[in-house]
N, C-alpha and C positions, 0 to 999 in steps of 0.2 A: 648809812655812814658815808660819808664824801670820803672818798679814796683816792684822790690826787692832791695832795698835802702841800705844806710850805716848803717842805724837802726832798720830800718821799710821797711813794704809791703804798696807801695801808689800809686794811682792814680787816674785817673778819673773814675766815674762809670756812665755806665757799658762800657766808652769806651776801657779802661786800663783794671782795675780791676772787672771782674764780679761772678755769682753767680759758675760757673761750673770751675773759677779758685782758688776762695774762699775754695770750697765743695775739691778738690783733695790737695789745703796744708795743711787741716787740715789733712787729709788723712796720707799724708807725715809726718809731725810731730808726730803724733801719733806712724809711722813706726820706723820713726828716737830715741824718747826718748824710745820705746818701752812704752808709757803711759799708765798708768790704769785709770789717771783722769786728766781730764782739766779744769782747772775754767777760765770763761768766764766774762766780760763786757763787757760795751758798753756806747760807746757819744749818742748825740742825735742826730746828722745828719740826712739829709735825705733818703739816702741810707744805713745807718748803719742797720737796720732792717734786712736788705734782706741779705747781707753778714753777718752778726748774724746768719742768722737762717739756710743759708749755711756751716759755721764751726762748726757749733751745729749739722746737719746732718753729716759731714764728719769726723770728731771726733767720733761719735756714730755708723758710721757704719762701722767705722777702730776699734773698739771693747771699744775705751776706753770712762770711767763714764764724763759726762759731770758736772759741777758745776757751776750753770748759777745765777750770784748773782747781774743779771739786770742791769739796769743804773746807772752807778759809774766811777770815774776819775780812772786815768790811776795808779795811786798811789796807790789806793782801792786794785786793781786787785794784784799791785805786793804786797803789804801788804800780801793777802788773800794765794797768789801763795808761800808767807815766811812763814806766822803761820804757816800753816794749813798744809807747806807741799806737796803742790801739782808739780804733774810733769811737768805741761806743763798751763802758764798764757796765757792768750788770750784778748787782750783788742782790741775793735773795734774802731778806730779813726786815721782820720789823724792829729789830735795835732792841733795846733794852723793854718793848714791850711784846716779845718774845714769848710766845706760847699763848697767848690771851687773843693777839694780829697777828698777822703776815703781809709782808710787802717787799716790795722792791726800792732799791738807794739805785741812784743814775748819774754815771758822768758820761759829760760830752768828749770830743776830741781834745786829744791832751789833757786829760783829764779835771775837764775842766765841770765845775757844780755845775748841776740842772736844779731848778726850783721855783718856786713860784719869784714870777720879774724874770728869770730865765729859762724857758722853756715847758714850765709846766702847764702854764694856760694854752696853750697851741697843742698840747700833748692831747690836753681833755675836749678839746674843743677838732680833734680831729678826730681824737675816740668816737666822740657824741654824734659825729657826719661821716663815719667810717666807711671805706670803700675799697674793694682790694685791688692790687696793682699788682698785676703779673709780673713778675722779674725775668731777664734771661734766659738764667739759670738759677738751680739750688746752689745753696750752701754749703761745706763742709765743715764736719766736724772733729776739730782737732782738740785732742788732752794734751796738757800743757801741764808739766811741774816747776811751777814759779819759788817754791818754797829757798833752794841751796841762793837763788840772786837777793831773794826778800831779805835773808837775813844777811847779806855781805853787804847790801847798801844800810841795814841798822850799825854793823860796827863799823861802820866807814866814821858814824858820828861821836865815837865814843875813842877812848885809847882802852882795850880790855886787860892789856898788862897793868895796868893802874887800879883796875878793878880788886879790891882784899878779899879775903873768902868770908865770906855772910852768909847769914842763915835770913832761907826767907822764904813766907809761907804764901802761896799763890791760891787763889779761890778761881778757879775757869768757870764758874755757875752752870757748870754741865754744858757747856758753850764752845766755842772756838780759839778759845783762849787756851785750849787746851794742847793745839797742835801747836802753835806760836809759841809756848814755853816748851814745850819738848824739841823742838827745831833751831831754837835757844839753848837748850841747856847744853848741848856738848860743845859750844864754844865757849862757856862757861863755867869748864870743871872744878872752878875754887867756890863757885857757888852751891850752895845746900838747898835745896828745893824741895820743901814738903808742900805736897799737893791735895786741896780740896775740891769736891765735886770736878773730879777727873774722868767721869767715864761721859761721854758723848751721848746726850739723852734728849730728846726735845719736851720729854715733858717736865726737864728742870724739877726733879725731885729734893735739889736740896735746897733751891731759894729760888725765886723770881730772879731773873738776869739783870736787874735793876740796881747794880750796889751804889748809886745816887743816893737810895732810901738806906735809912738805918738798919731796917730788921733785915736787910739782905746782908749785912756787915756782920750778923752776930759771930757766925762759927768761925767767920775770920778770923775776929778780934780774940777772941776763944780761946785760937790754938795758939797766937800769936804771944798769947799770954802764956799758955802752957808750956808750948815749949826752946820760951825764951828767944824770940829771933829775934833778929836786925830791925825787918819790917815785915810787911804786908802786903799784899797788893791785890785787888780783885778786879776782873774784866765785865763788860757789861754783854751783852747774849751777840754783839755780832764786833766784839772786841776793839773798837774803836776809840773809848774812854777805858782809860785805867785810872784806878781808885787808891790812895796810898793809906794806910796807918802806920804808927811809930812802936817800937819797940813796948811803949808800956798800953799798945791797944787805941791809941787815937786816935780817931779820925781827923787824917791832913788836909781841909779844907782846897780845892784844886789851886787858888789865886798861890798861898805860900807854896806850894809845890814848883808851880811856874815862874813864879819870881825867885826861887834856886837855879831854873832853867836858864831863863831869861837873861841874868846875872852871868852866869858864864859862857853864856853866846854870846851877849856885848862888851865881856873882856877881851873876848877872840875875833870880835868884829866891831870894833868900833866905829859910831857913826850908824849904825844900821837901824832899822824903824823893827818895833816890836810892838805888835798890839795885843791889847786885851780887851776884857768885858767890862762892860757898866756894873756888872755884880757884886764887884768890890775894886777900888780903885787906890785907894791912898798908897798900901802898901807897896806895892810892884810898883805904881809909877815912880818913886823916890829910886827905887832897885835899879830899875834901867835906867834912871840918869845917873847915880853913883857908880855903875858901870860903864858911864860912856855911851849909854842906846839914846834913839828916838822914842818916847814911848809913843802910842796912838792908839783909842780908843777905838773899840768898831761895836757894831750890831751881835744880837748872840746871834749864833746861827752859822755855820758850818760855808754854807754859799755867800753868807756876806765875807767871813772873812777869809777864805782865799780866793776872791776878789780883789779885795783891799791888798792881801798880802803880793798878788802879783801886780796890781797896781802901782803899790808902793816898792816891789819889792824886798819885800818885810824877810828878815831873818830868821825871826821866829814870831810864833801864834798859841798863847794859851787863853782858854776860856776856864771859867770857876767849876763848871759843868763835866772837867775830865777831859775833855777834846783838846788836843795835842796838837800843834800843826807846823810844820816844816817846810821847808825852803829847799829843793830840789834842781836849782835849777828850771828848768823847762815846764814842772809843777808843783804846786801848792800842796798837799794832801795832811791828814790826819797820818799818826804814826805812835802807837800805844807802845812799842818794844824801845823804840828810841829812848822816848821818854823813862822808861824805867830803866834799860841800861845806863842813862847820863846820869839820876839820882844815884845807881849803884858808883859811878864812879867820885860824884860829889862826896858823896859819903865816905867813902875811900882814900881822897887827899884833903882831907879836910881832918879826916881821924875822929869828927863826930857824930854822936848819932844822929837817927831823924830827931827827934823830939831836941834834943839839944841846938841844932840847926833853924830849926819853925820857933823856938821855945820864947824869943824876945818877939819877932815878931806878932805871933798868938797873942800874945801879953799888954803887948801893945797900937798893936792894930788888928782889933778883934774882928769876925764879920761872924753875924747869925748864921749864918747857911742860906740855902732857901727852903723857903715856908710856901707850901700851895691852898689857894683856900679858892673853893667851887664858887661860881657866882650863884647869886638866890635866884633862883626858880629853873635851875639847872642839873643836872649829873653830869658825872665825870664822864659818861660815857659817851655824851653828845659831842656836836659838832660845833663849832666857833662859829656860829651863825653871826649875821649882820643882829638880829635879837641880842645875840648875847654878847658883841661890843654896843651897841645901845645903852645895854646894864651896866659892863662894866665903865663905859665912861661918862655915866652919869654917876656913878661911885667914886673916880679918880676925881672930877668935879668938887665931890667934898672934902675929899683930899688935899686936892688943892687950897681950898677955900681953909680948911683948918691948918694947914702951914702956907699962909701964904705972907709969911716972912721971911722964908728962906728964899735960895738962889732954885728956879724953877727952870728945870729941861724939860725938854721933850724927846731927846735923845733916846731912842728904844724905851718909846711910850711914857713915862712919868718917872722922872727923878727931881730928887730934891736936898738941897745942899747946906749945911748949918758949918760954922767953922769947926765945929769936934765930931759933927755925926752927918751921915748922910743916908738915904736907902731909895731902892728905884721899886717900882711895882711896873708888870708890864706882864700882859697874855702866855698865854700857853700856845703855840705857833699853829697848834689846831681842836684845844679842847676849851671848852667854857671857864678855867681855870685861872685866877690871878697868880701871880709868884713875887714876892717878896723877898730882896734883899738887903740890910743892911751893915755898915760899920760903922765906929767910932774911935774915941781916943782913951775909953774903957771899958771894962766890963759892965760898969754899973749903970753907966750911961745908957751903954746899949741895950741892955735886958730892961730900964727903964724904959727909952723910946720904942722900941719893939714892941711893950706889951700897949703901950699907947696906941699905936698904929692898927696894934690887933683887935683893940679895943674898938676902934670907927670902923675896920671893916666886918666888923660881927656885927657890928651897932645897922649896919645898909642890908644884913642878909648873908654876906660871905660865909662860908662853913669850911672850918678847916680839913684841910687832907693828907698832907705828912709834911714831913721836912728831910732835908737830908742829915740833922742828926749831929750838927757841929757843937763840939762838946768847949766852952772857954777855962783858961787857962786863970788861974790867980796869980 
């Protein structure tokens, strides 16, 4: 398996990724930013330990101060990696494919993305001619408790006396979502927090850390129904993306979530640039110009947009995918607590609920979700080989060729544009994987066009894989 990714370092351990390849890129990075300090986290996986305490050794014996601020979401670290200033963030986690991988997420100075176009090609390509370079001096090792500032820069974005008391059922997927709400919740005593899969386990006994997918949603939805909350909300394994449902168990689709966000950042900032995803478009972009924003489209993908967002200066960043993204000043980063304390307070001066809030929206600008379907002559477990864009864009090819009466992008690979429907198809950023989104201007349209679409890519070999499970509204 190729372990230096379009975002991240991931693989299996130790058959991919092990302790003696971990110990030489900390090495490397250290050489690369010339660091004096790296702050570190970590998931709770099972192998996250041992590659911890490998980048802890190779970071420190490449000279530079280590800042090791324990088990904390990936959002923590890039927080910690903006205040505070450090040269080089380090989070140990394969994200929401947590317990199956293991890897590493990396930011540069000021916290800025590493990825592939930004530093990942020189990372592997110095891995691959590796050579040690004596430093000075060692490093030290300093503990750092970032937690009491993480969460005084989340209510900086929220008013919490505005906040009403709700009841709301949080899924941590045996993850790190778990310290984040409990570090939360005493500045939040009007809030009612009933908690699932709370206890800190890497081998995720109660679901995959995946709540993207539906079946990772169910006991959410569950309790959510049982014992009558406000809302829902579930974390993905290295708590980065937060996941909404509504009072009656639905799953809130991330675009209507962000276009509540969105909405009320360009009331408070007018004139300000807000971008989104190709994934679904109609809705939110009307939201932020009826608010007064710039809207601006970008790339999916974590590195393109806070690029874009500090190029632009963007206000705010949502993706359909869960990833959250904020304006700090000095850096861009993801922020999963923000996000859901600002819906707890939308909900709160607004007097309605989620479902009441999404409910015309859903109705009328509906979007599938996304749909993953394998390419033919492939597995999911493989790698995005040059093979396997070969396949997939001689599949897009007929694609093309069967709409090619609509308004054709190429904007994050293949979109396509009809005045009442449109849907994008574009890769998995490193498995053999197409992903499909669409919306329209109804229900029926779109569960029409959709089964269409799904019809040609079955027809080329495509084999379906899940979806995330978006339930439409009548």
């Amino acid at each position: 398996m190729e372990i230096f990714r379009a975002y991240d370092i991931r693989g299996e351990y130790p058959k991919d990724i092990n302790d003696d390849i971990c110990y030489k890129i900390a090495r490397i990075l250290v050489r690369t930013f010339n660091a004096k300090n790296v702050v570190i986290g970590r998931d709770v996986s099972l192998a996250t330990p041992k590659i911890y305490k490998s980048l802890i050794k190779g970071a420190l014996d490449q000279g530079a101060d280590i800042i090791d601020i324990g088990i904390a979401g990936t959002d923590v670290v890039y927080f910690a990696a903006g205040h505070y200033k450090f040269n080089i963030g380090l989070e140990v986690t394969a994200s929401h494919s947590a317990g199956y991988l293991s890897g590493i997420k990396i930011l540069g100075p000021g916290a800025t993305p590493f990825g592939k176009g930004m530093g990942m090609e020189k990372l592997k390509e110095d891995f691959l001619n590796y050579r040690e370079v004596k430093p000075e001096k060692k490093g030290k090792l300093i503990k750092k408790d970032v937690w009491k500032d993480f969460i005084t820069q989340v209510l900086e974005f929220v008013d919490a006396s505005k906040i009403k008391p709700l009841k709301v059922v949080s899924d941590a997927s045996n993850a790190v979502g778990v310290l984040e709400i409990d570090n939360l919740e005493k500045h939040l005593p009007q809030i009612e927090f009933i908690k699932l899969n709370w206890k800190l386990d890497g081998r995720y006994p109660g679901h995959q850390p995946n709540p993207f997918l539906k079946e990772n949603r169910q006991q959410l939805v569950a309790k959510v129904k049982k014992v009558k909350a406000d809302l829902g909300i579930a974390f993905d394994g290295d708590a980065d993306r937060v996941y909404f449902v509504d009072e009656n168990g639905d799953y809130i689709f991330g675009v209507y979530i962000n276009a509540l966000i969105a909405e009320k950042t360009c009331r408070a900032n007018p004139g300000g640039v807000v971008l989104y995803d190709v994934r679904a478009t109609r809705y939110i972009k009307m939201k932020i110009l009826e608010a007064g924003g710039i809207p601006k489209m970008e790339l999916v993908g974590h590195v393109f947009f806070k690029n874009r967002m500090r190029k632009e200066n963007a206000i705010f960043g949502g993706e359909a995918s869960g990833h959250i993204y904020y304006n700090f000043g000095d850096y861009m980063v993801e922020n999963s607590l923000i996000a859901f304390c600002q819906i707890l307070q939308i909900i709160s001066e607004s007097g309605k609920s989620l479902s009441e809030l999404t409910r015309e929206a859903r109705i009328n600008y509906p979007v599938s979700g996304e749909y993953n379907f394998i390419l033919p002559g492939f597995a999911e477990t493989d790698d995005l080989t040059p093979e396997a864009i070969a396949v997939m864009n001689k599949i897009l090819a007929k694609v093309r060729e069967k709409y090619s009466d609509g308004e054709i992008s190429d904007f994050d690979t293949l979109t396509i544009y009809y005045p009442d429907w449109n849907f994008n198809l574009r890769p998995s950023a490193n498995d053999p994987v197409l992903r499909f989104t669409a919306e329209a201007t109804s229900n029926e349209l779109l569960l029409r066009k959709q089964k269409e679409v799904f019809e040609l890519l079955k027809a080329e070999g495509c084999q379906y894989l899940n979806d995330s499970g978006v339930e439409l509204l009548y």
